[in-house]
VMD Tcl script that draws the C-alpha trace (Angstrom):
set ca {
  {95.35 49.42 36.28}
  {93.35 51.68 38.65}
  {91.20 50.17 40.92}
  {87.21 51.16 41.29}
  {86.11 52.50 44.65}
  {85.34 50.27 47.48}
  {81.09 51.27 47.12}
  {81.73 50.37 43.18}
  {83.22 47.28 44.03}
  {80.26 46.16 46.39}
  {77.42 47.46 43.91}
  {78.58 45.47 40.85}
  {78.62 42.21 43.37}
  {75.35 43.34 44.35}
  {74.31 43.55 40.59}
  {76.17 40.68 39.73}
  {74.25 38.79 41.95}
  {70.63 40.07 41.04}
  {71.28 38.95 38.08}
  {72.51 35.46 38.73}
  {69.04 35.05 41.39}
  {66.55 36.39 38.43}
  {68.20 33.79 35.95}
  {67.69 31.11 37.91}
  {64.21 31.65 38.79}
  {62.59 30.94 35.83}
  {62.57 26.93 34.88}
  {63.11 25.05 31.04}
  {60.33 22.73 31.90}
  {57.22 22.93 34.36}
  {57.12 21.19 37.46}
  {55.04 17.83 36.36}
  {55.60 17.28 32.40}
  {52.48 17.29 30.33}
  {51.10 13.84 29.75}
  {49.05 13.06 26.55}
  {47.40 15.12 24.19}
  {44.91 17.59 25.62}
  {41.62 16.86 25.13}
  {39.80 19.27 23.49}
  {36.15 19.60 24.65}
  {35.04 22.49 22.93}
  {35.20 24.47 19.87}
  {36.64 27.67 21.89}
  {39.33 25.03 22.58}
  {40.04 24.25 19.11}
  {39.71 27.08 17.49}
  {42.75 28.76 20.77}
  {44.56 25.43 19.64}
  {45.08 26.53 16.14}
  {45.84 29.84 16.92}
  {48.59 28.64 19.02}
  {49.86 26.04 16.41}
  {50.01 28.79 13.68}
  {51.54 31.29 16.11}
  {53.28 29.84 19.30}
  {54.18 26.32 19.02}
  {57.69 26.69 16.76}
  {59.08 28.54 19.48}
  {56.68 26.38 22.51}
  {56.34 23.33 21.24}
  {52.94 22.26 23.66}
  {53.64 25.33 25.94}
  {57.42 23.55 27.06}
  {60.86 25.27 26.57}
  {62.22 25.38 22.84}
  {63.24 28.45 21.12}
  {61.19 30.40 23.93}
  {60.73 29.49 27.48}
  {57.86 27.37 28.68}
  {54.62 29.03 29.20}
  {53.31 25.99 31.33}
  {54.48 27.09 34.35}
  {53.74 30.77 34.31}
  {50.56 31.22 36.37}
  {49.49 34.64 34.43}
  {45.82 36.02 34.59}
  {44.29 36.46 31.10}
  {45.16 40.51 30.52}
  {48.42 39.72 31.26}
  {48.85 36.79 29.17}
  {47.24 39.29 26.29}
  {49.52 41.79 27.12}
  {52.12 39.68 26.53}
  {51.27 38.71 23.29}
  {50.16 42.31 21.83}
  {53.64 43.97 23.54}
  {57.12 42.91 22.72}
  {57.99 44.69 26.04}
  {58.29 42.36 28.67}
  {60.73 42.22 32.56}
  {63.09 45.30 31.45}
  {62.68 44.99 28.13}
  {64.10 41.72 27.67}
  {63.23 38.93 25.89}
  {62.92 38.19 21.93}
  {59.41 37.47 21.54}
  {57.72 39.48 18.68}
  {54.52 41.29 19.12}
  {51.20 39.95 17.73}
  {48.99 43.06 16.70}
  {45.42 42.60 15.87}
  {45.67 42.12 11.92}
  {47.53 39.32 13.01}
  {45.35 37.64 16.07}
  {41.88 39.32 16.43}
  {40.42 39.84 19.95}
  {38.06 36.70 19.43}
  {41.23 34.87 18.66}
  {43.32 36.50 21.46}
  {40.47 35.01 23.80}
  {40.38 31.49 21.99}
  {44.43 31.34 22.83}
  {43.96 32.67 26.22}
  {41.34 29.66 27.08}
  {43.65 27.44 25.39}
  {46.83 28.27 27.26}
  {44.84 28.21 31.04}
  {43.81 24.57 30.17}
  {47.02 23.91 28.32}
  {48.71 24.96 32.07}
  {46.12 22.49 33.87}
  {46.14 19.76 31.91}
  {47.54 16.66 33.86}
  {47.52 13.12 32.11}
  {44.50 12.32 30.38}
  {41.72 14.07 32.04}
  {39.72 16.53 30.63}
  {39.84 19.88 30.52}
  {36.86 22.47 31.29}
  {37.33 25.30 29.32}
  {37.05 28.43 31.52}
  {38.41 32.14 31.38}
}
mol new
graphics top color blue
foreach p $ca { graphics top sphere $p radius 0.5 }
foreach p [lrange $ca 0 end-1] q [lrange $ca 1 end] { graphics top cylinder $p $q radius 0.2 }
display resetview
């Protein structure tokens, strides 16, 4: 069996181990577990609630690691949490999350879910949650 060239050799490590660092960067559960149910304080609350029961919570069950990573710990600012819900492009094109076009969440929902997933990512124990964008 013929051996690859010394610079070959060294660039697949290199890969190898790119790979290995990016895996282990991301995290199956967020740094302090979510206590309690979220209190919801206002209707824009409920109303990005329900879109993410009908849409994201068989794959993140309360924002945690199930079928999909957790979204709890991923400090994203609101476009890019929309764009990640609109694009099934995501880091290199990986990932197995399906696309959400606007027939299927409007804009006014889009915005609901985007309130509800900032305060999902605060929430601590019991206290209650300001809804702001």
């Amino acid at each position: 069996m013929r051996q690859l060239p010394k610079k070959y050799r060294i660039l697949k490590a290199v890969v190898c181990g790119l790979c290995l660092v990016l895996s282990s960067c991301g995290t199956a559960r967020r740094s302090e577990p979510i206590m309690g149910p979220l209190t919801v304080q206002t209707q824009q609350l409920e109303n990005g609630r329900v879109v993410f029961m009908q849409n994201c919570h068989r794959c993140h069950p309360l924002g945690e690691a199930g079928l999909g990573p957790s979204i709890n710990n991923i400090p994203l600012p609101g476009v890019a949490l929309r764009f990640r819900v609109r694009s099934k492009a995501f880091f290199l094109g990986i990932g197995r999350m399906p696309s959400f076009k606007k027939h299927e969440i409007s804009r006014e929902q889009m915005d609901e879910l985007v309130v509800y997933l900032k305060a999902l990512r605060r929430h601590k124990g019991n206290e209650a949650v300001a809804a702001t964008k």
